[in-house]
C-alpha positions in Angstrom: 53.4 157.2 154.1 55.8 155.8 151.4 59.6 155.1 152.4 60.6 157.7 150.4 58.5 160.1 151.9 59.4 158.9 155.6 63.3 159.1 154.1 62.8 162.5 153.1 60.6 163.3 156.2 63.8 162.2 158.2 66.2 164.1 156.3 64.5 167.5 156.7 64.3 166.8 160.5 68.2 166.2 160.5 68.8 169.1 158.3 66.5 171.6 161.4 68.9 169.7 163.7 72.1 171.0 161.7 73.3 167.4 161.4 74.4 168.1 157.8 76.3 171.4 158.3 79.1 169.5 156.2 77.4 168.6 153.1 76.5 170.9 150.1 72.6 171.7 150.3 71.9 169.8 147.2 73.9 166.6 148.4 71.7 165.9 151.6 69.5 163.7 149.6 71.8 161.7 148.3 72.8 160.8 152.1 74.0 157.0 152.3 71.4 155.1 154.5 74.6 154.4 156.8 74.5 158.3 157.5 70.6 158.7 157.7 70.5 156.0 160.6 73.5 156.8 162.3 72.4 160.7 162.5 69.0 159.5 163.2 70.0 157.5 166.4 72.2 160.6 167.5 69.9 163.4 167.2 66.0 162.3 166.5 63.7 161.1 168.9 62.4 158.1 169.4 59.1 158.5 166.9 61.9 159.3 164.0 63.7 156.0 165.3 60.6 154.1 164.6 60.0 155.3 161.2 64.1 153.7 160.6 62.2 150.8 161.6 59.6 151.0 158.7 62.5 152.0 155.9 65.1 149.9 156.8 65.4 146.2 157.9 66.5 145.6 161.7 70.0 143.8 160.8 70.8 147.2 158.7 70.1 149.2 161.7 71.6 147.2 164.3 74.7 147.2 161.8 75.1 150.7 161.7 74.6 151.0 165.4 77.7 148.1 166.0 79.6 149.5 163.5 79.3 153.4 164.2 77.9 154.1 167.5 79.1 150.8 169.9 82.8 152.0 169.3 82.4 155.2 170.9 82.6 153.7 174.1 82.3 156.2 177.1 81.1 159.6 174.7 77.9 157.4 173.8 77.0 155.5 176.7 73.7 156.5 177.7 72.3 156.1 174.2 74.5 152.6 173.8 72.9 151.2 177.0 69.6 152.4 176.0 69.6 150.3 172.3 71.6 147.7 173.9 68.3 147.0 176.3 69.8 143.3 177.5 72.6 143.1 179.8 73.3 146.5 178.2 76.8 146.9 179.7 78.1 143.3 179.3 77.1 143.3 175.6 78.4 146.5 174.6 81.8 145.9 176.6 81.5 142.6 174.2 80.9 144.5 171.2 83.4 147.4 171.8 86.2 144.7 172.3 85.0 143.2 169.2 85.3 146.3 167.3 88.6 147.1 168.9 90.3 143.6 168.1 89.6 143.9 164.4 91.1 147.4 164.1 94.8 145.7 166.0 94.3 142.6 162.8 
């Protein structure tokens, strides 16, 4: 399977879980990558995670996941702990105070 068809494969599974109620139907394939792995993490299982894992490198994915889904604190922190696999809560109290310190700059 090509990345393009795994991308697309992704974006059709989003789109069943209504994850793109806010776009225009012809916009969804022109998702940013930022979008397709945050809403991947969120709502796909974890065979659609792996296929992130075939499209995208790990530092892109583990970006998005700091940058999108770490802040979120409390609301995410089953899914959080569950990506953050060592030490779970000491590094995502780290990277939430990290986050949090460079919005107060």
């Amino acid at each position: 399977m090509s990345k393009d068809d795994i991308k697309s494969d992704l974006l059709k599974k989003l789109k069943q879980e209504h994850c793109f109620w806010s776009f225009h139907e012809d916009s969804i394939k022109d998702v940013p990558d930022n979008i397709l792995i945050e809403k991947t993490l969120l709502y796909l299982d974890m065979e659609e995670i792996k296929q992130l894992f075939v499209i995208y490198p790990f530092k892109k994915i583990k970006r998005v996941w700091l940058e999108f889904l770490v802040p979120q604190g409390v609301y995410l922190y089953t899914l959080n702990r569950f990506l953050a696999w060592k030490k779970p809560d000491t590094y995502l109290k780290t990277m939430e105070t990290r986050h949090f310190n460079t919005l107060v700059r």
